[in-house]
N, C-alpha and C positions, 0 to 999 in steps of 0.2 A: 530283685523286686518281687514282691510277693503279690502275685494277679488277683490268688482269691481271696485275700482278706480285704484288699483296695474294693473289688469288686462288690462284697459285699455291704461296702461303707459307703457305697456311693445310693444302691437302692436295697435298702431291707424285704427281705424277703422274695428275691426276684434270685432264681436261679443261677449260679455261679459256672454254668458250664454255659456261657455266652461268650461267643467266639466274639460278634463286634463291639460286647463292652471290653472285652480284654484287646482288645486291638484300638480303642477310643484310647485307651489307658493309655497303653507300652507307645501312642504317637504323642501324649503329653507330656509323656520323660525321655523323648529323644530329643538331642540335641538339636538335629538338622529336620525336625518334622517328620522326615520321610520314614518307610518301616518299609523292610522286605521279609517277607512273610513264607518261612522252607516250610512250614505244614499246616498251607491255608487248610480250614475247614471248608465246608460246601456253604453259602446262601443261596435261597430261592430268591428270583427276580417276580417282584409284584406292581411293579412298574417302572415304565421307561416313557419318560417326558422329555419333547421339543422344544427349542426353541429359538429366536435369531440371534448368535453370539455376539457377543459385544465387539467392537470395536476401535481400537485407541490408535490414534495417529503412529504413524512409521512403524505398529506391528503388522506383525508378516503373518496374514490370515489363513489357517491351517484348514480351516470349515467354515462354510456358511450358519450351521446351526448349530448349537450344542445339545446336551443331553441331562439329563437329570436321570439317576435310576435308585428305585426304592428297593431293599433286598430285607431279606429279614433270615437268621438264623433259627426261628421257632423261638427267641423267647425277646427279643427286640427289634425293632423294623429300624433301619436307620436310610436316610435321604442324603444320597454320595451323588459328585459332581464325575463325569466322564471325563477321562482326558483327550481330547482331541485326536491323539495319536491311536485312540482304539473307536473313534466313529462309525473304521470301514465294517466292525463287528455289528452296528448296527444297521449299516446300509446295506448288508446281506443277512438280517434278522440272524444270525447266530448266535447275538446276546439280543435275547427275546424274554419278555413276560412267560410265566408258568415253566421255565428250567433251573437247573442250578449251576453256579459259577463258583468259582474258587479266587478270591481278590489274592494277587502275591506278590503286588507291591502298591504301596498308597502314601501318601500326604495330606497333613494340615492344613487348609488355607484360610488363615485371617482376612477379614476383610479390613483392609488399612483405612479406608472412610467410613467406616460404622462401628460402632461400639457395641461389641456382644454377640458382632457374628461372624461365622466361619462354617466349614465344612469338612468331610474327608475328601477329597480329590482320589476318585481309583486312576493309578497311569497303569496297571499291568494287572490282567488275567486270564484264566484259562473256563473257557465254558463247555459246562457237560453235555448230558443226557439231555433229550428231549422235552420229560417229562420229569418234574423235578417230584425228588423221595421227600423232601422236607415236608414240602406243601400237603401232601397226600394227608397230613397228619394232624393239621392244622384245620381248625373249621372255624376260625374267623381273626384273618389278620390284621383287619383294621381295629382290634382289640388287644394288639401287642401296642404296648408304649414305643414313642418312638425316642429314639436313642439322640441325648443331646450333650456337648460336653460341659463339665462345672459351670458355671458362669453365666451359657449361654441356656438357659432354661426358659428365658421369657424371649427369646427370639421367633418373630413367626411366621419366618420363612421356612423354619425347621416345620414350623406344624400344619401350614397353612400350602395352599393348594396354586403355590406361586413361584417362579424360578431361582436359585440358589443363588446364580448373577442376578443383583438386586436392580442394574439398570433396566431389566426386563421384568415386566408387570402382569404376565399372563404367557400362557402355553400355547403351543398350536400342537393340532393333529398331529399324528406322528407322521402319518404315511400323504397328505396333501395339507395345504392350506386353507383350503375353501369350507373347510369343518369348524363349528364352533366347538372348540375343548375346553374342559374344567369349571371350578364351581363358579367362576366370574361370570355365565353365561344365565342371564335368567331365565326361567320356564315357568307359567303357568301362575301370572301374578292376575289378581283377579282386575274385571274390568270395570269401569266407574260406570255408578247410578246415580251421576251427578245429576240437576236439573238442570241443563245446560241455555243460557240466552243467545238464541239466534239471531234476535232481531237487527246486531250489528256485526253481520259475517260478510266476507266479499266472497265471489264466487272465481272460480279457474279462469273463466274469459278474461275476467280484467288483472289478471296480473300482468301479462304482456305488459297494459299501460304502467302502470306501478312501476315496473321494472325502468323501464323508459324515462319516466318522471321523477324518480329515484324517493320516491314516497312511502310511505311506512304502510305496507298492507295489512288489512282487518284481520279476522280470524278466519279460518278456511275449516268447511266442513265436508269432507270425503270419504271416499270409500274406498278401499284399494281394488287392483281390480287383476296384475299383476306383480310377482315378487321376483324378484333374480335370485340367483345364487349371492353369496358371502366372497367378499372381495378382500385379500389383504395384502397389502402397498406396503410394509415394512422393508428397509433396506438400512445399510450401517449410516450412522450420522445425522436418520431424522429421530429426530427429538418428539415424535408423538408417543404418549405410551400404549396406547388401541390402535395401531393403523389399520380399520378397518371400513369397506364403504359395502353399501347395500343399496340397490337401484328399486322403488315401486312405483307402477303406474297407477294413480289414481285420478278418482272422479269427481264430479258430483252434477248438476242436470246440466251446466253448461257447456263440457267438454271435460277432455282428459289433458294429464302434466304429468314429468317424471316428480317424483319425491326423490331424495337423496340423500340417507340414514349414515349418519359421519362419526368415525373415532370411539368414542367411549360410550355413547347411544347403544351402537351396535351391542356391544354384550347386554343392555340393560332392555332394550327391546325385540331385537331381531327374532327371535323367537317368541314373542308374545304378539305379531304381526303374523296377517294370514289374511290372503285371499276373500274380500268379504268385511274383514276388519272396517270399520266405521271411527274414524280420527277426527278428534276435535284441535286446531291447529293454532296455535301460540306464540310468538314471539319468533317465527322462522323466518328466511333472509332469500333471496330470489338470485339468482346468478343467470349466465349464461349458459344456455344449454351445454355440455361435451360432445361433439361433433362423431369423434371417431368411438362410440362404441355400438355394440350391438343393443337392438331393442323390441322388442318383441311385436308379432305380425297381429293388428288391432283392429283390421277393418271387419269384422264380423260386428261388432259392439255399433256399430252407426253410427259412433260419435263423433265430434268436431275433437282433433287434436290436436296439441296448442307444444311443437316441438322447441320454439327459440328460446325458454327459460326453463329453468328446473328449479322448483322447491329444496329448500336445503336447512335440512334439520340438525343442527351441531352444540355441544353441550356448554358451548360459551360464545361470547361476542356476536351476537346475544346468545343467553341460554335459550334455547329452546324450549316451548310446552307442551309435552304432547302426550291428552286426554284417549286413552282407547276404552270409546265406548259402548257396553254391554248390552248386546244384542236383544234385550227384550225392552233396551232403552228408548233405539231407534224407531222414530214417526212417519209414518209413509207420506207426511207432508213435509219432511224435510227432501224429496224430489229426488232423492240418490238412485241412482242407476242398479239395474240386478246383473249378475255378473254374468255373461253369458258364454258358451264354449264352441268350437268348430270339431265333434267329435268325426270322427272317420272309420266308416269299416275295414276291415280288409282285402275286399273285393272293391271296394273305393279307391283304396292308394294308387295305385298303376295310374289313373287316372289324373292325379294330380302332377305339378309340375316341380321339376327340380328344385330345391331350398323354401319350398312354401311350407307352411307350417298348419300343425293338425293336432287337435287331441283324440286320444285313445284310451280303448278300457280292452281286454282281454283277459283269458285264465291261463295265467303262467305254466309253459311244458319246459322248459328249459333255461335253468342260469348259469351262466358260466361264472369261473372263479374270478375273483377281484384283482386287475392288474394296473397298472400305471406307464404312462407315458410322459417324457420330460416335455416341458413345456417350455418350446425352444424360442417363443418370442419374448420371453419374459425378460425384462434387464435386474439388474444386481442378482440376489440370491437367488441359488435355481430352484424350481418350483416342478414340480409335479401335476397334474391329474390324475385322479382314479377312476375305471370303468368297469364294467362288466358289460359283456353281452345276454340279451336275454330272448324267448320266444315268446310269444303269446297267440294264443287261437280267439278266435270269435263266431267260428259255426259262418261267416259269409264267403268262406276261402277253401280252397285245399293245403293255401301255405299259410304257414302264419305271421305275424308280423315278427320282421328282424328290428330286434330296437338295439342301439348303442347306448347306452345309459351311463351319464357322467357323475358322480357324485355331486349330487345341486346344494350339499350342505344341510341334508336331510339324513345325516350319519345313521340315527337307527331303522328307517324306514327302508335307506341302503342295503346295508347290510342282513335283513332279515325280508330279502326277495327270495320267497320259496316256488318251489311249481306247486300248481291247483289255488295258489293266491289269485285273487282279482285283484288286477294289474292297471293302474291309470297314472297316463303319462299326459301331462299339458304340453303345450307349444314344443311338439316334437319338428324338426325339420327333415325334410326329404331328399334324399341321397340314391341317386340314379348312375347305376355306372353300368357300364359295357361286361355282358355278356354275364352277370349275376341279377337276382332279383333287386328291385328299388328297397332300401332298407332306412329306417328311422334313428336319427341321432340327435342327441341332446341341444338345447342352446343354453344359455346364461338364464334363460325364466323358465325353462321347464321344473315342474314339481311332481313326485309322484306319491302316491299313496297305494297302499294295499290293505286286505280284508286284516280288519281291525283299527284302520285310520278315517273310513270312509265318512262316519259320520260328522252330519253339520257340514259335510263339504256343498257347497252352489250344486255340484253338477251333479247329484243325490236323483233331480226330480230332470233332467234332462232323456229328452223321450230314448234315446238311443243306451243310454244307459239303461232305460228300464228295461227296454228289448234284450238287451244281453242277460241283465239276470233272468228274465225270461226263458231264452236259451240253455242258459246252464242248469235249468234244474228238469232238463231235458237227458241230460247225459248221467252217465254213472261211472261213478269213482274209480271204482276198479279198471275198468277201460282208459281210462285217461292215464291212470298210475302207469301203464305197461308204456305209454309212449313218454315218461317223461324222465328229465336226466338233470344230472346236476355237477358242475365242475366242468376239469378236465381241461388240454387244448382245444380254442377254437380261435377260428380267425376268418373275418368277413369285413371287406367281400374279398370272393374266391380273382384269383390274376384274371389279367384279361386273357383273352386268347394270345394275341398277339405283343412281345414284348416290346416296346417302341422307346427309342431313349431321340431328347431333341439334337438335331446339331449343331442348334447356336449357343446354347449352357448345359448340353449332357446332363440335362435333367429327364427323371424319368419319373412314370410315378412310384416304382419303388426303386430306392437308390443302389447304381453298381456299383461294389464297392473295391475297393484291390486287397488281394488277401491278405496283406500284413495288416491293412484297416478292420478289417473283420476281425482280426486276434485282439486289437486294440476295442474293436466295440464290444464284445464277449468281458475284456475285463472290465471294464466300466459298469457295465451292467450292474442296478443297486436291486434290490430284492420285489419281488414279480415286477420288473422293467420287462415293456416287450419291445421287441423290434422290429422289423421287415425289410430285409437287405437283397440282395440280388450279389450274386459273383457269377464270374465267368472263367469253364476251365473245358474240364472233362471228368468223365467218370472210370476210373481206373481199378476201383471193385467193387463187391457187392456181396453180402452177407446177409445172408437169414438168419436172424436170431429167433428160434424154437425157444419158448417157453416152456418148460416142462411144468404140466397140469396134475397136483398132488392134493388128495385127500386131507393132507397133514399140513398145507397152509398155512391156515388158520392158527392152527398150535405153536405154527414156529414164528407167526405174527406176534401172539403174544407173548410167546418165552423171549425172544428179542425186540423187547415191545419199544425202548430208547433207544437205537441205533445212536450215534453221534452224527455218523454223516449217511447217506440218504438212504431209507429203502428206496432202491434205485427196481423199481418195478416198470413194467411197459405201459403203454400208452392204453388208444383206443380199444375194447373189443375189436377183434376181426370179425370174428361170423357173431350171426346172432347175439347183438351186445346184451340185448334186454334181457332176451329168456337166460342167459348165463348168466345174468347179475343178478335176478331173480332170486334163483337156487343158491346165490349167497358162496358160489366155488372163488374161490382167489388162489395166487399162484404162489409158490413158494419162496421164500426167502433166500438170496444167493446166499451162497454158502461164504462169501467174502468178511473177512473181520472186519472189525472197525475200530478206530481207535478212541477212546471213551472220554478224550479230550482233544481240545482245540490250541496248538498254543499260539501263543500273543504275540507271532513275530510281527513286527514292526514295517518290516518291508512290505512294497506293494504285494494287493493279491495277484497271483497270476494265476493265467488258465493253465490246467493241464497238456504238458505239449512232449514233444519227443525230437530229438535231434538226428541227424541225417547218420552217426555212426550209434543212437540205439536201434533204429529206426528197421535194421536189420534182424531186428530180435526179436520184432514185433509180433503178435501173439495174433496177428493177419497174414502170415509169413503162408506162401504155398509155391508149386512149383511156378515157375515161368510160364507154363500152359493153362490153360483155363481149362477150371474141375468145376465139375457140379456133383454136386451127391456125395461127395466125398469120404467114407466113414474112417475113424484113425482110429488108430490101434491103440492098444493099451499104454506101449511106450512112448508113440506118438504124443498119445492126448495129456501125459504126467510131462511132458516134455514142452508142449504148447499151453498147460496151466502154470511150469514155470518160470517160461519165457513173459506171460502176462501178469505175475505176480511181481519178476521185477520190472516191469516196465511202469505200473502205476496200478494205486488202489483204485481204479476205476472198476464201479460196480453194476454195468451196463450188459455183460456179456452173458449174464445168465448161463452159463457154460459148468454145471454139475458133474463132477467124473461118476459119481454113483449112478448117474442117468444114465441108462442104454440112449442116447441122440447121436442124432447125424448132426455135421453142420454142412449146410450147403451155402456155397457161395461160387463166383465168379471174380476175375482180376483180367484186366488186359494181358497182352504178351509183352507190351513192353513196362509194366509198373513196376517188376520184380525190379531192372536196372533202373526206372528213373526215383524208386525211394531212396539212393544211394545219393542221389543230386538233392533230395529233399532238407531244406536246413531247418523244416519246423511243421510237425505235424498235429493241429490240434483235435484233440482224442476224446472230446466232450460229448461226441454226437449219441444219443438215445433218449430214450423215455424213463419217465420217473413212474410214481405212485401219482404225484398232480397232474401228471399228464392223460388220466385217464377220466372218462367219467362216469359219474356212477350213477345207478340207480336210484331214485326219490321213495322214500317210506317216509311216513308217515312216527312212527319209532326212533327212527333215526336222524330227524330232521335237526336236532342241536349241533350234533355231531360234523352232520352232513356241512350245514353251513358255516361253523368252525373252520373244517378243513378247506373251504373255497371261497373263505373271506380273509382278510389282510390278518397278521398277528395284532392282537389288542394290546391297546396301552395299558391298560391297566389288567391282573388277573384276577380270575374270581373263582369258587368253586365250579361255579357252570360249566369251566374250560376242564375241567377235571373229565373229561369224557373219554371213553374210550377209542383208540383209534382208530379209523375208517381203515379195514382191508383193504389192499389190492385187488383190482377188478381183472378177472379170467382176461388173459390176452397168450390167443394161439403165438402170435410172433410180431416180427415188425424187419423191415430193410434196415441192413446198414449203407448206407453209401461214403463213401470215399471220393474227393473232389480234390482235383490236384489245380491249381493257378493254372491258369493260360502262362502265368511266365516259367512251371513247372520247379516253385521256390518251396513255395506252402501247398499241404491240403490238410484239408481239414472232414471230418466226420460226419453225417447228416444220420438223422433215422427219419425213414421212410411206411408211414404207417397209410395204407390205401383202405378210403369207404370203400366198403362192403354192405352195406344194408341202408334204404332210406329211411330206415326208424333213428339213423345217426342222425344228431345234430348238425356234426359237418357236412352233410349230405343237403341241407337247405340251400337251395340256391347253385346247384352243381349244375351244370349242362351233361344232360345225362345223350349223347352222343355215344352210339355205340362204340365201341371198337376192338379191336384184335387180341387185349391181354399179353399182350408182347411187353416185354418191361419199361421201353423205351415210351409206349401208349399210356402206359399205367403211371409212370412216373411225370408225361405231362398232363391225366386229365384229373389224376389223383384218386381213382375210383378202379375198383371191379366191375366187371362187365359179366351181366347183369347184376344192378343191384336188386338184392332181395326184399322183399317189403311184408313185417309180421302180421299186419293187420290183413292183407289176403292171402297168409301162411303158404303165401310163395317162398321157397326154400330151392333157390338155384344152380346147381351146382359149379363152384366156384374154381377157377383154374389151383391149382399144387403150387405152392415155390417152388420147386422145383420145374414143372413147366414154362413158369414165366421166367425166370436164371436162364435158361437154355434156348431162351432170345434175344440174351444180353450181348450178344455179338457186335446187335446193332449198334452197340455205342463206342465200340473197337476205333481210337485216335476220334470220335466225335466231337467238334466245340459246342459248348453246350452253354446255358445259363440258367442255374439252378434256381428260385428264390427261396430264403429260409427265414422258418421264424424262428428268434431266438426270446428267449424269455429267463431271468432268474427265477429260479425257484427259493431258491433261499440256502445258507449255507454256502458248499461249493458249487451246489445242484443247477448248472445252466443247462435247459431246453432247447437244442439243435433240431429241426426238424423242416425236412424240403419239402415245399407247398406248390411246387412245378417247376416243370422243365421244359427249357425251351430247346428247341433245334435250332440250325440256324434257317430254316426256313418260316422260322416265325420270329424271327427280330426283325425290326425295321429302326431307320434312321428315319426320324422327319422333319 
């Protein structure tokens, strides 16, 4: 078969060196569909779409979601179906938007109940670099034709912005649900100047009776006055093609009623609804209120609220009519309520009581990066949330507010939280725990906004808002800049003092878990999943990882600027994180290879682990007596890099032989013999490049929140950025945790505040103590923390002095808690957040 004369009979004039038309072709003239492909070319990924898989009686469900991924070779874009058996690549972002992949095996699928349409189905591929070379060269690829084959040219699934499985009608978020995605979603439809007749409208009060009397109610004229988040209820087998619902509390002078936006409304309105919004109501249906959900705290508003019915607006039986009307429409004799708020300073909160609810404004010093948590009450498909933690100041505090911030289905205003933004958060709820500060978390109706959203908002002319801008034009930029940071680990609130688990269900508030469970929860882990787990063992060694601090950084960031698998960089700054991130020093790149492909094994992923007879070979290997300071010799140290070379490409050890370093560490007397009884050593433990965080410019702010927001569904040149350094880190602990049954242990890094200008440093109990390792490792801090704003600069104990109190934990039982987090890729975040003695457990 001749590729390039086909090729170019199918499009005149369109380049002949197109890897996916010649691969469209060679799947039309194979017998069996399928095509295995020995010298894939490279495509760049330009998108990767969700959504809820189909499901047909008596198959056997491989995933809850499927995928869709757009790739383009530079001269056609073509829209391919994922095969199930390669999900796990997306559940650990390693086939991500903006890389390039190599397809090396594919198939045709017809669809047997539609005429004229099909797909390629990818079942096998290997993904590259990073940062894909295709793309780089390319300045607008929604201007490639997209690739369809003979026949099916008027099909418009291919062109249209809707799922390849045609029982599916619409996309979701990649990384949660509660996002509205793609162009089904309307935005910014203008509002009616109708002249509207009031004179036969019924008000809120009397629908109770209506309801009652099963009567057909008038027209309702309100206001909304609160919005929830975006709900979606899709599971296998319902037959809706929008499952989606949207809760708002509206008004008008007689009282307040939930409203209740159903199914196919939702993309048509849910985004043209806001807070304020003025609704002229039509043909809606009145139900029973739903008893068990959450609803936002109203008594600030003084109105009469009317909970046993809810308003219910659905695109049929009956259609619904629903008039949103323009604001310069609205008459102050039509009686509507103005929307009122409950702001709160920060020297206010402390004051208020556990779960009540507050709105806030602040100027953003701190956001951290974008993670998710499974959301374990959910039944059928598993579902997600996404959060971030954030700070904000307002000049009434010394602290600032800790907000937990959930994605309320405000995707761009999310994602694009920077510090020095003004920051307003509604119906925040308050969270009081033992022995951390009271800190702010999301509910179902919180919304936020920041500078650039503000206008037209109600709370515009609220006196406490105007106070704060007040305030801030008090302060100066630059000052603010040095205290603020972005990314990186964090995790609040900090343990209690005391670990307590119940004795009547061994529940605790963070769970113990048994070591073989922890290797099983590390590999489940889908990409930024976080965790918070508790095991119980001992500590068996300890290792300082020295970062070696090179001028040359920089250069070797960017000569290996694609790694495949992770610059495996540290964590936190130790000393002075600011003024070192400042001067722009980062650390240098391990000298470790990488392999510049992923391949497509099939089997599950597994963590990194080590068995009881390599276990001796281990590149932690030292004598049976416990060394500190220990310097190795030349044939030593080529001895212990290639003891670590076979043991695993783990690129955590920062261990340079060109480097003049010590390594210092510590090991019990008895772990030399009990790694001999170990059957599974998990080797993950350290810090990454996202485990640190960095400094906030102003220059670099695309960049910045790039790196500590979710991967994008779709790419765009913007993502073309360069990539964010690694931030100076002197060093970090390794710790070693063997089971209390002495089966498993596994790895932790250990990284201790040193300075209150940290962000993990909010909320710490700054109780002095000894610097003993055993102190440091349950209070999580240096003693004295330093603080740059009165250019106190403390001098801080040596690892090596605190190693050289590691005795204390000689056969100690101990209970570490660790947070683990994926980072994406192979990259899971191990890292111990305290330790308990056994004089701080209790049974209750």
């Amino acid at each position: 078969m001749d590729n390039s004369s086909s090729s170019s009979s199918l499009v005149p004039g369109v380049s002949e060196a197109s890897f996916l038309q010649r691969t469209l072709e060679r799947l039309s003239f194979t017998q069996s569909l399928k095509l295995k492909l020995e010298e894939a070319a490279p495509v760049a990924v330009i998108a990767l779409q969700r959504y809820l898989s189909e499901h047909s009686e008596g198959q056997q469900q491989l995933d809850s979601y499927s995928y869709d991924v757009t790739v383009t070779d530079g001269v056609w874009r073509a829209k391919c179906f994922i095969h199930h058996s390669l999900n796990h690549f997306v559940h650990t972002n390693t086939l991500r938007t903006g890389a390039d992949v190599r397809i090396t095996q594919c198939c045709f699928v017809y669809n047997e109940r539609r005429l004229g349409h099909g797909y390629i189905c990818i079942e096998d591929l290997s993904c590259g670099s990073e940062r894909s070379a295709l793309l780089a060269h390319i300045s607008d690829v929604c201007s490639l034709p997209m690739l369809t084959k003979h026949g099916m040219e008027r099909s418009l699934v291919l062109q249209s912005d809707v799922p390849l499985q045609l029982s599916r009608k619409h996309y979701l978020s990649l990384w949660n649900n509660d996002a509205p995605e793609g162009d089904v979603w309307v935005t910014g439809a203008p509002s009616s100047d109708a002249v509207l007749d009031v004179s036969k409208i019924t008000l809120i009060c009397s629908l109770e009776s209506c309801f009652r009397n099963a009567s057909k109610p008038l027209s309702l004229l309100v206001k909304i006055m609160h919005k929830s988040r975006l709900r979606y209820y899709g599971k296998f087998g319902l037959k809706i093609d929008y499952p989606f619902q949207a809760y708002f509390e509206v008004a008008d002078q007689s009282g307040m009623m939930s409203l209740v936006l159903w199914n196919e409304l939702c993309p048509e309105f849910y985004q043209r609804l806001s807070v304020g919004t003025v609704l002229y109501l039509q043909n809606y249906t009145l139900k029973q209120s739903y008893s068990n959900r959450s609803r936002p705290q109203m008594d600030h508003h003084r109105m009469k609220i009317f909970n046993s019915v809810e308003i219910c607006l659905n695109s049929r039986n009956p259609p619904s009519v629903i008039t949103v009307i323009s604001p310069k429409s609205v008459l102050p004799q039509w009686g509507l309520p103005e929307v009122s708020y409950q702001f709160t300073t920060r020297s206010e909160l402390d004051k208020l009581t556990n779960n009540s609810a507050c709105d806030i404004i602040g100027l953003v010093t701190f956001v951290g990066r974008v993670e998710r948590v499974k959301n374990k009450g959910s039944k059928g498909p598993e579902k997600y949330w996404t959060y971030r933690w954030v700070h904000a100041i307002d000049g009434t505090s010394n602290h600032p507010f800790i907000l937990e911030i959930f994605s309320s289905s405000q995707t761009e205003i999310f994602s694009r939280i920077c510090p020095m933004t003004y920051l307003v958060c509604t119906q925040m709820r308050v969270c009081q725990v033992e022995g951390s500060l009271s800190y702010l978390t999301s509910s179902c109706e919180t919304e936020i906004f920041i500078t650039g959203y503000h206008k037209r908002q109600p709370y515009v002319n609220d006196h406490k808002v105007k106070t704060f801008i007040q305030w801030t034009k008090t302060l100066k930029d630059n000052i603010v800049l040095q205290k603020t940071a972005v990314g990186g680990h964090y995790c609040y609130p900090h343990p209690p003092p005391v670990f307590t688990q119940s004795i009547t269900d061994s529940s605790a508030p963070v769970p113990l878990v048994a070591a073989a469970d922890l290797k099983k929860e590390l590999e489940s882990l889908q990409y930024r999943e976080h965790k918070k787990v508790a095991i119980q063992g001992q500590i068996t060694a300890l290792r300082y990882m020295k970062i070696p601090n090179s001028n040359d950084s920089q250069a070797a960031v960017q000569k290996k600027q694609v790694p495949h698998v992770s610059i495996d960089i540290c964590g936190q700054a130790v000393q002075d994180t600011y003024d070192h991130l400042s001067t722009g020093q980062t650390l240098e790149q391990p000298s470790t290879t990488y392999p510049e492909k992923v391949s497509t094994s099939r089997s599950k992923r597994r963590i990194q682990t080590r068995k009881a007879t390599q276990s001796l070979l281990s590149c932690d290997d030292v004598p049976a007596k416990r060394r500190v300071g220990h310097k190795h010799t030349e044939e030593e140290q080529e001895h212990r890099e290639k003891q670590c070379d076979s043991e695993s490409d783990e690129v955590h050890e920062w261990e340079n032989p060109t480097q003049d370093s010590s390594v210092l560490y510590w090991e019990s007397s008895n772990w030399l013999q009990q790694k001999q009884d170990v059957s599974e050593h998990l080797t993950q433990g350290g810090l990454y490049h996202d485990s640190i965080s960095q400094k906030f410019t102003s220059d670099e702010k695309n960049a910045l929140l790039q790196w500590c927001n979710l991967q994008p569904t779709r790419w765009t040149p913007q993502h073309n950025t360069d990539p964010i350094p690694p931030g100076p880190c002197p060093g970090y602990y390794k710790v070693t945790i063997l089971g209390i049954n002495k089966q498993i242990a596994v790895d932790a890094a250990y990284l201790p505040v040193v300075s209150s200008d940290e962000p993990r440093a909010v909320g710490l109990r700054d109780d002095p103590h000894g610097n003993t390792m055993v102190s440091c490792l349950s209070s999580g801090f240096l003693c004295p923390l330093g603080d740059t704003a009165s250019h106190s600069d403390p001098a801080l104990p040596q690892p090596e002095e605190i190693l050289a109190t590691a005795s204390e934990l000689e056969d100690a039982h101990v209970v570490c808690v660790l947070d683990i987090c994926h980072l994406g890729e192979d990259k899971v975040e191990v890292l111990i957040s305290k330790l308990y003695r056994v004089t701080h457990m209790s049974l209750d």
